[in-house]
Chimera marker file (.cmm) of the C-alpha trace (Angstrom):
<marker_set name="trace">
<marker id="1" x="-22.032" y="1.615" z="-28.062" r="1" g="1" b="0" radius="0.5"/>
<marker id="2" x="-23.306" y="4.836" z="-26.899" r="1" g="1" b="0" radius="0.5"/>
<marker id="3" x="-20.161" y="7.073" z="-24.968" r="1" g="1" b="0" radius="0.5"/>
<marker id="4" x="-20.946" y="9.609" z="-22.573" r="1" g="1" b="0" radius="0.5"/>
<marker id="5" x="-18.714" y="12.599" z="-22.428" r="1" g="1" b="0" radius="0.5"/>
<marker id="6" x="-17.263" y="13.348" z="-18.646" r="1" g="1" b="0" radius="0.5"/>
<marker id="7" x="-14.505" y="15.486" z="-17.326" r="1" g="1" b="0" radius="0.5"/>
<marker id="8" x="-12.001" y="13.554" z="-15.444" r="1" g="1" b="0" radius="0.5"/>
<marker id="9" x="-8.789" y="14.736" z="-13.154" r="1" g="1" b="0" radius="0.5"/>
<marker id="10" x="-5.745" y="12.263" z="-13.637" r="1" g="1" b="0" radius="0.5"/>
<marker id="11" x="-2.927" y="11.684" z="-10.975" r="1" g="1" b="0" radius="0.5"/>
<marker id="12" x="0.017" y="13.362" z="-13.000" r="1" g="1" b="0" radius="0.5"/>
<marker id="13" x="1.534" y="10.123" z="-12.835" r="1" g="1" b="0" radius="0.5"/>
<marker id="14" x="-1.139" y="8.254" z="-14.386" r="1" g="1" b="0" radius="0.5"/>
<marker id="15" x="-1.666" y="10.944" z="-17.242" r="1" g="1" b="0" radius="0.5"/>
<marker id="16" x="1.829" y="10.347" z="-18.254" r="1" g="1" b="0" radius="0.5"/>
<marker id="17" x="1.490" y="6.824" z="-17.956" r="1" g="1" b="0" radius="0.5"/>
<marker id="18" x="-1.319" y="6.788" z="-20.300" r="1" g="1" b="0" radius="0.5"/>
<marker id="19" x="0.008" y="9.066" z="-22.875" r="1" g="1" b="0" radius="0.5"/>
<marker id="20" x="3.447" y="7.240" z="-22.980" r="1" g="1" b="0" radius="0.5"/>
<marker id="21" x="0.548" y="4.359" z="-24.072" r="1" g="1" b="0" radius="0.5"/>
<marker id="22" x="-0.802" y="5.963" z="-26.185" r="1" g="1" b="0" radius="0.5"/>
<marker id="23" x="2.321" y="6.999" z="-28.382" r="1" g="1" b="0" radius="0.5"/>
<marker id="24" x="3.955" y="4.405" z="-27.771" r="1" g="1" b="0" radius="0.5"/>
<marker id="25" x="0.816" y="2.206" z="-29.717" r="1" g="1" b="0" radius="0.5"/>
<marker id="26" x="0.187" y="4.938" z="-31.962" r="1" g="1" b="0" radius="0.5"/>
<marker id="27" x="-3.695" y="5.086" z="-30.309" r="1" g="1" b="0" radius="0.5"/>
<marker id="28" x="-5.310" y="7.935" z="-29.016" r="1" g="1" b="0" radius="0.5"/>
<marker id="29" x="-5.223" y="9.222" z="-25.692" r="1" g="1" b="0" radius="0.5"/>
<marker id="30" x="-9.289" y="8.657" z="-25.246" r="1" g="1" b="0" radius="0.5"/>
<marker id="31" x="-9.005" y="4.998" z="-26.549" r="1" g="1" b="0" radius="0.5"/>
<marker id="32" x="-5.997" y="3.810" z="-24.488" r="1" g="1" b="0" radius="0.5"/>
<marker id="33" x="-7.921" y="5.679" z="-21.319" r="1" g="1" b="0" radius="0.5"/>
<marker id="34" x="-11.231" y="3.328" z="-22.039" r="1" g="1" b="0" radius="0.5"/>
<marker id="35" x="-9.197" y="0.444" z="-22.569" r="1" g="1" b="0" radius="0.5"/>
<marker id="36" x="-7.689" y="0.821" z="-19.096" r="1" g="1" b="0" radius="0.5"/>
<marker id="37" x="-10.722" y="1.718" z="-17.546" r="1" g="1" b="0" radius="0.5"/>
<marker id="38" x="-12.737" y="-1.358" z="-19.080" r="1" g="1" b="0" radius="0.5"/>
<marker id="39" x="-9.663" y="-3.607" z="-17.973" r="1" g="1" b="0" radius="0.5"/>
<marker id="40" x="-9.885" y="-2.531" z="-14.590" r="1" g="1" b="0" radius="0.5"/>
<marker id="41" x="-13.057" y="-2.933" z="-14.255" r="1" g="1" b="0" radius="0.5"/>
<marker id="42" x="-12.909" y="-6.443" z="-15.964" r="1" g="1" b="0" radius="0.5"/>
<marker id="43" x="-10.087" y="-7.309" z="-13.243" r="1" g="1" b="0" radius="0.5"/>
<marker id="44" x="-12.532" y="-6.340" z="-10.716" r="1" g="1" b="0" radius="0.5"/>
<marker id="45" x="-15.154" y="-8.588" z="-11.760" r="1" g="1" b="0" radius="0.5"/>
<marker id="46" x="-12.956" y="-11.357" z="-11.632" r="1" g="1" b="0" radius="0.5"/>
<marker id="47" x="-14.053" y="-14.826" z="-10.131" r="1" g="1" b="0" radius="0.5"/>
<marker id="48" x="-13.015" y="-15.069" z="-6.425" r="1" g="1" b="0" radius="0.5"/>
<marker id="49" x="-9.179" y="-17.748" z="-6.399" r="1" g="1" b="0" radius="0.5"/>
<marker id="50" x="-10.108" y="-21.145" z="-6.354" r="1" g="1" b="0" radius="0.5"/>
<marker id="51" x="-9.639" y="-22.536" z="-2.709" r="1" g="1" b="0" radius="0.5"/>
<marker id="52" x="-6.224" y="-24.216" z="-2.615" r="1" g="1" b="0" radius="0.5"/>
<marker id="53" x="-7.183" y="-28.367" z="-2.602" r="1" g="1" b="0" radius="0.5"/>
<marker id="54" x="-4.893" y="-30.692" z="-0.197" r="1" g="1" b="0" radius="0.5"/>
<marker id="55" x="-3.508" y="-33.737" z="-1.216" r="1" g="1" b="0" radius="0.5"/>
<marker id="56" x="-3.514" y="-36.670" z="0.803" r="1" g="1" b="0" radius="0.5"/>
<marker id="57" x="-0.062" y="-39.059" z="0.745" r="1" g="1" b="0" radius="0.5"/>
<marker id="58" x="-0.542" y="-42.351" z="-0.029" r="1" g="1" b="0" radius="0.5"/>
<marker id="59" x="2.294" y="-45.120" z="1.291" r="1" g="1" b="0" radius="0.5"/>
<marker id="60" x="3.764" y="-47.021" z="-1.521" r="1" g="1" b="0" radius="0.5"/>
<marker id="61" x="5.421" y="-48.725" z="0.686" r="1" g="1" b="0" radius="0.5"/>
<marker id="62" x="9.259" y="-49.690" z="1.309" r="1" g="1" b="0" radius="0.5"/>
<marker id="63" x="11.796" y="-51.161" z="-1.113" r="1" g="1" b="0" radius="0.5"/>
<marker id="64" x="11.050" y="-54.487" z="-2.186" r="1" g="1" b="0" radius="0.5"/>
<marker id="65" x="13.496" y="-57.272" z="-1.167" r="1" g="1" b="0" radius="0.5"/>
<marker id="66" x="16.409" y="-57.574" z="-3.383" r="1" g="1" b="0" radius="0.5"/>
<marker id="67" x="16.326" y="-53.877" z="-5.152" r="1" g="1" b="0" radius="0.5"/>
<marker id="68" x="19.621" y="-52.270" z="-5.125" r="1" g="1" b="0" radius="0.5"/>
<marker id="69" x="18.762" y="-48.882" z="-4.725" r="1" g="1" b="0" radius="0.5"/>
<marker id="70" x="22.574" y="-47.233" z="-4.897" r="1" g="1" b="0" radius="0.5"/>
<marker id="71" x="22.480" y="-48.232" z="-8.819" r="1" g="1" b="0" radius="0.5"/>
<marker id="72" x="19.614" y="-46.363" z="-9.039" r="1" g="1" b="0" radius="0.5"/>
<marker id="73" x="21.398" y="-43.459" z="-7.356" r="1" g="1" b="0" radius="0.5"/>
<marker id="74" x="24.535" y="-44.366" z="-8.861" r="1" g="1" b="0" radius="0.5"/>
<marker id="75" x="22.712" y="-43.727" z="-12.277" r="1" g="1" b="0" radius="0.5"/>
<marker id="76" x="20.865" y="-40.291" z="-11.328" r="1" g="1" b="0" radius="0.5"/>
<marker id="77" x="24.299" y="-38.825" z="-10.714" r="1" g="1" b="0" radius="0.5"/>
<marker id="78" x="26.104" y="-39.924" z="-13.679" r="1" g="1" b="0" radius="0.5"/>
<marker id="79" x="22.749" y="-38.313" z="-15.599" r="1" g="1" b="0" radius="0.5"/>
<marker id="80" x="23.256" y="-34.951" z="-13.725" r="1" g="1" b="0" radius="0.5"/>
<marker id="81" x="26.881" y="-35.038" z="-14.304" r="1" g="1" b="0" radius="0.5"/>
<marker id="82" x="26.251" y="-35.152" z="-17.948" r="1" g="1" b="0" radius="0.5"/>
<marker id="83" x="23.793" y="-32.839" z="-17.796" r="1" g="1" b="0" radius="0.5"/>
<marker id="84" x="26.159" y="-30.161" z="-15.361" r="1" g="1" b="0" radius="0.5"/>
<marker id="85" x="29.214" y="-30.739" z="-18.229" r="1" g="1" b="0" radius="0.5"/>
<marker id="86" x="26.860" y="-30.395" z="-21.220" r="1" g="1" b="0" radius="0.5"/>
<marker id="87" x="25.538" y="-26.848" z="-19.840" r="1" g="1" b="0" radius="0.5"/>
<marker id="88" x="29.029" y="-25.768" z="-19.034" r="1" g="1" b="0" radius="0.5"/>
<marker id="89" x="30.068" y="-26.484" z="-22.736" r="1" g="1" b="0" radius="0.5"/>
<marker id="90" x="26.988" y="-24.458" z="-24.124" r="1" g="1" b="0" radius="0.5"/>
<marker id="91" x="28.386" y="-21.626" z="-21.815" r="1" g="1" b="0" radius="0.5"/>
<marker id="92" x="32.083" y="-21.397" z="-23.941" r="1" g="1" b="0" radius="0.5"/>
<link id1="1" id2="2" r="1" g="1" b="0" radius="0.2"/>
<link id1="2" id2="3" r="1" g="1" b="0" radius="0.2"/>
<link id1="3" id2="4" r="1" g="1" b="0" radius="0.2"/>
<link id1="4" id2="5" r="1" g="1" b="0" radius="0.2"/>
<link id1="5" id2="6" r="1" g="1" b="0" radius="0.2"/>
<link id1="6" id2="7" r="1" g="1" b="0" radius="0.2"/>
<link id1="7" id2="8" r="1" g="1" b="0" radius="0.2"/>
<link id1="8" id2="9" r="1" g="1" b="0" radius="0.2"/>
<link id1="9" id2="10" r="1" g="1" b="0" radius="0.2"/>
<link id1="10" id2="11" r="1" g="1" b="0" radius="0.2"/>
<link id1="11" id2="12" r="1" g="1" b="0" radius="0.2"/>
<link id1="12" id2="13" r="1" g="1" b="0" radius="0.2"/>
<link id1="13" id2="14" r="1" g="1" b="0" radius="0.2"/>
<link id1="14" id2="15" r="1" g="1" b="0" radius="0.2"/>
<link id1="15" id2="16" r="1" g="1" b="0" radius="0.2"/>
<link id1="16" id2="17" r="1" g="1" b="0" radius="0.2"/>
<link id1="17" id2="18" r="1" g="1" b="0" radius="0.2"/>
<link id1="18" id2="19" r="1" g="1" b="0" radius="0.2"/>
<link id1="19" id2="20" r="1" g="1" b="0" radius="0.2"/>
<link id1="20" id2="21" r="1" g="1" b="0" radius="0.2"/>
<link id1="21" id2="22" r="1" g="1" b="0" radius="0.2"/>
<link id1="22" id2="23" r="1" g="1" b="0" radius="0.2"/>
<link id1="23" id2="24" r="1" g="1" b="0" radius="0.2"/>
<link id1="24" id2="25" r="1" g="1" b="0" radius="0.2"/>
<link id1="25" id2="26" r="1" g="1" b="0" radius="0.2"/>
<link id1="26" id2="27" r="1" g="1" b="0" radius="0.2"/>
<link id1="27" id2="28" r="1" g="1" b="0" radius="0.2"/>
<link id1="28" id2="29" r="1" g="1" b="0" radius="0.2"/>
<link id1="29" id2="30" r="1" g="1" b="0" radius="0.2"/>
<link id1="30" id2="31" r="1" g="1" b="0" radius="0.2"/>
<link id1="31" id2="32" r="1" g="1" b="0" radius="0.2"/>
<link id1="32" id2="33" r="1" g="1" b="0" radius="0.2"/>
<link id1="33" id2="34" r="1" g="1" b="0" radius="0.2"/>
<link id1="34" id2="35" r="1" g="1" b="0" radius="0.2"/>
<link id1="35" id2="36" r="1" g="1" b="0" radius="0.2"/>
<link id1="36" id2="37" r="1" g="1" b="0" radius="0.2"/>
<link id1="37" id2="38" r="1" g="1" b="0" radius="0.2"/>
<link id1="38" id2="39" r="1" g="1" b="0" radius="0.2"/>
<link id1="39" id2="40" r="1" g="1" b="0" radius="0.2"/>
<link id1="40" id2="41" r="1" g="1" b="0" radius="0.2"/>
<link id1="41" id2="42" r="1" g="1" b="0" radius="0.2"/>
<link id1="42" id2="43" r="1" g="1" b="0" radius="0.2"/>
<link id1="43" id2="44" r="1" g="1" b="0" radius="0.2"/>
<link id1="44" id2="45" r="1" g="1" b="0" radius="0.2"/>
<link id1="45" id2="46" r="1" g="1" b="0" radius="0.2"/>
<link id1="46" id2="47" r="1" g="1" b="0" radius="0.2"/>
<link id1="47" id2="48" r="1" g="1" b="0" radius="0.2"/>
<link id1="48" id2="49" r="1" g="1" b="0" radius="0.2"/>
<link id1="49" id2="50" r="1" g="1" b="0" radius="0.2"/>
<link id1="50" id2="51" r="1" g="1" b="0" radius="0.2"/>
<link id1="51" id2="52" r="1" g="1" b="0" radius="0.2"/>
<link id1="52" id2="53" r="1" g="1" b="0" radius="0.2"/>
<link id1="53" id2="54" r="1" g="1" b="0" radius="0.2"/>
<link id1="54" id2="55" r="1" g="1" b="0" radius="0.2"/>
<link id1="55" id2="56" r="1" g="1" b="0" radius="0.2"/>
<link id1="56" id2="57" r="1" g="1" b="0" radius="0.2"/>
<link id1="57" id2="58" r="1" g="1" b="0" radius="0.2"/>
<link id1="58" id2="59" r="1" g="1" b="0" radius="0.2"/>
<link id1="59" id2="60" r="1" g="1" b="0" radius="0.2"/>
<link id1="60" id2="61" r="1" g="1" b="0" radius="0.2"/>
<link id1="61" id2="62" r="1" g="1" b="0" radius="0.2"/>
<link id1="62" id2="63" r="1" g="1" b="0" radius="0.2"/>
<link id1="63" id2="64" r="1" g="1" b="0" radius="0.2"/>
<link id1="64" id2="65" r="1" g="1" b="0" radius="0.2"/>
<link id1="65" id2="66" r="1" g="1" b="0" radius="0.2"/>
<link id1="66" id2="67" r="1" g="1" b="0" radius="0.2"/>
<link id1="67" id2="68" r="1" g="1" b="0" radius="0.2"/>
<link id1="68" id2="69" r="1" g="1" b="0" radius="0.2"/>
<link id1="69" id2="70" r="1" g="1" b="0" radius="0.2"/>
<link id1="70" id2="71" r="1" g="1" b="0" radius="0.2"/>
<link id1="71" id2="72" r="1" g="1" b="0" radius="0.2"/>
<link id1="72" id2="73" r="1" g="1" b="0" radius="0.2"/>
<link id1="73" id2="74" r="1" g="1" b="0" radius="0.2"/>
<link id1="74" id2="75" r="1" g="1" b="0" radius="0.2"/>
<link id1="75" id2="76" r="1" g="1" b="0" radius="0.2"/>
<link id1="76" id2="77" r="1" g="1" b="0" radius="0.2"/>
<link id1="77" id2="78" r="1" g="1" b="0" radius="0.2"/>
<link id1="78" id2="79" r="1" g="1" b="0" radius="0.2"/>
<link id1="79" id2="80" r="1" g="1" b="0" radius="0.2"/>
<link id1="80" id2="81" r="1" g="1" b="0" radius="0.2"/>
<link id1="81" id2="82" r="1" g="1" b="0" radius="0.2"/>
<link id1="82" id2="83" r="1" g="1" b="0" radius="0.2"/>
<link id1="83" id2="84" r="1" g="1" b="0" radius="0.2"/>
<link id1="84" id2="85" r="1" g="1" b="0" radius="0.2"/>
<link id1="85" id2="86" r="1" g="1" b="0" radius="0.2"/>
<link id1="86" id2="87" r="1" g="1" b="0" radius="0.2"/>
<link id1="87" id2="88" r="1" g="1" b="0" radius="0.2"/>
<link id1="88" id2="89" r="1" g="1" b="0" radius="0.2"/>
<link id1="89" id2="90" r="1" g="1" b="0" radius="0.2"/>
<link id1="90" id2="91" r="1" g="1" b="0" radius="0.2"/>
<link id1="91" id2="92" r="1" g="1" b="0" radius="0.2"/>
</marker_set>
């Protein structure tokens, strides 16, 4: 890839940001600045957020006749108790 040679004034901020990158990773300074640069510009060019879809509820209707629904609820807190006292042991 052909480079072009430029002079370029850094925010002191940045400049330390990249050179704490670039010993940190052991790169040099000109590599970790065209890295940067190229994934800006990458971010840049990103497609546009998909448009948020909406979901439209659907009636399943009401409790059939003859389903005891506290034994269902009965059942979902005995679960979460279990679950609550298992956690609590893991945290001894």
């Amino acid at each position: 890839m052909p480079r072009m040679r430029t002079t370029l004034t850094l925010d002191d901020r940045i400049a330390k940001a990249l050179k704490a990158i670039a010993h940190r990773s052991g790169r040099p300074f000109k590599q970790v600045v065209n890295e940067t640069l190229e994934a800006g510009l990458a971010a840049r060019e990103a497609p546009p957020k998909a448009r948020p879809y909406r979901l439209k509820p659907a009636s399943l209707g009401g409790v059939m006749p003859g389903v005891d629904l506290t034994k269902a609820l009965r059942l979902a807190a005995a679960l979460e108790d279990e679950e609550i006292a298992r956690k609590l042991e893991l945290r001894k």
